[in-house]
N, C-alpha and C positions, 0 to 999 in steps of 0.2 A: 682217109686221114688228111689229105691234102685238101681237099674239100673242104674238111673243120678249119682246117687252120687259115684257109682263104678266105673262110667266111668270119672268123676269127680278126683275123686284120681287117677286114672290111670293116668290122664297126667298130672296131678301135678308132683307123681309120673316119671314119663320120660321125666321131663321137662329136658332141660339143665341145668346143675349147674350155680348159678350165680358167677360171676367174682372172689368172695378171694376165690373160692374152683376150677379154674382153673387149681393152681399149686398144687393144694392138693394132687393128687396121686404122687406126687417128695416122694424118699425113705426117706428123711429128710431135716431138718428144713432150712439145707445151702441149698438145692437145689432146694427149695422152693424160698428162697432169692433169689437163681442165677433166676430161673423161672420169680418170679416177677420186676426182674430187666433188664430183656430181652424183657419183656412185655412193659415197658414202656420206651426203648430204643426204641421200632419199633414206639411206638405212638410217640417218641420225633423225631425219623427218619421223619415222615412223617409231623408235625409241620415243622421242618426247610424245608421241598421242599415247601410248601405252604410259607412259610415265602418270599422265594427266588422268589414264583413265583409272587408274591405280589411288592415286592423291584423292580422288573423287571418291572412289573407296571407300579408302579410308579417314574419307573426312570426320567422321563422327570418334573417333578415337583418336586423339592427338598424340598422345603417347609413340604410338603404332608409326603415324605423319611425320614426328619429328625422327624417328628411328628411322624411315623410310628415304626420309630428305638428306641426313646424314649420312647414310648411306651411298648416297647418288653422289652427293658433293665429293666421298672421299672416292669415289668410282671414276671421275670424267678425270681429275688429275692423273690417277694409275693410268687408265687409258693411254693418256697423252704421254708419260712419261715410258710406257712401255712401249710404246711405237715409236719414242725419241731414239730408245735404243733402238730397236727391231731396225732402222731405218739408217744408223748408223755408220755402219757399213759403206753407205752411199755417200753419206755428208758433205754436201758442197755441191755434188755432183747435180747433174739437170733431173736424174729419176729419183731424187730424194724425196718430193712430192706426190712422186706416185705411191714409189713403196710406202713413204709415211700416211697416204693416202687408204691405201690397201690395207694397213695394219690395223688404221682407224676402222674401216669398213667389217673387217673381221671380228673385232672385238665388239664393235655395237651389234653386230650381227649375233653373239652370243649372247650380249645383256638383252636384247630383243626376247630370242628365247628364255632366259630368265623369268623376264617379265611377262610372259605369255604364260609361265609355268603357274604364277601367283597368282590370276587371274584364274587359272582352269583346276586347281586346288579341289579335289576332292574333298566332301565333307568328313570329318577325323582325322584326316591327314596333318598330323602334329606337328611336320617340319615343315608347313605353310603357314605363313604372318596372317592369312585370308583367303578365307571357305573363299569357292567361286559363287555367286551369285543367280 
């Protein structure tokens, strides 16, 4: 039994750090911020190529485009305004960046998914705007 539980905390232990301690070994607090603000540029990078490859899509139905595009525009405000709040807490403080940072990165990290989902759409699948291709 001690065995299990030694080997138990061993990989607890060596687990990978989860996500806010990423940019933790940064010397300080700004480069922590720079860190978590580069983090969620790569996931906003990759949101807008899926965006593009979606639009491309559904280029030939406008319809579909404009409901899609509509969608996006009323999406990046919510974003921002839920990690105004989510980050709140901090407000003023020097990790208001990061956390706001972090908030950002998690929720495009989900719209990513989203949009990964509408791309890989099984054909019949009725609650997809677009078969996969």
């Amino acid at each position: 039994m001690r065995v299990l539980l030694f080997f138990v905390f061993a990989v607890l232990v060596s687990a990978p750090p989860a996500r806010a301690s990423e940019c933790s070994d940064q010397p300080n607090q700004a480069a922590i911020n720079d860190c978590a603000g580069k983090a969620f540029d790569k996931a906003d990078d990759a949101l807008n190529a899926l965006y593009k490859e979606i639009r491309t899509r559904l280029a030939a139905d406008a319809e579909k485009t404009k409901l899609f595009v509509a969608a996006e525009r009323a999406w990046v405000p919510f974003r921002d305004a839920a990690c105004n709040f989510a980050a709140s807490g901090v407000s003023g403080g020097t990790i208001y960046p990061t956390i706001y940072a972090e908030c950002l990165e998690r929720l495009t990290k989900a719209r990513i998914a989203d949009f990964k989902a509408y791309l890989t759409c099984e054909e019949g699948d009725l609650s997809c705007p677009e078969p996969a291709q």
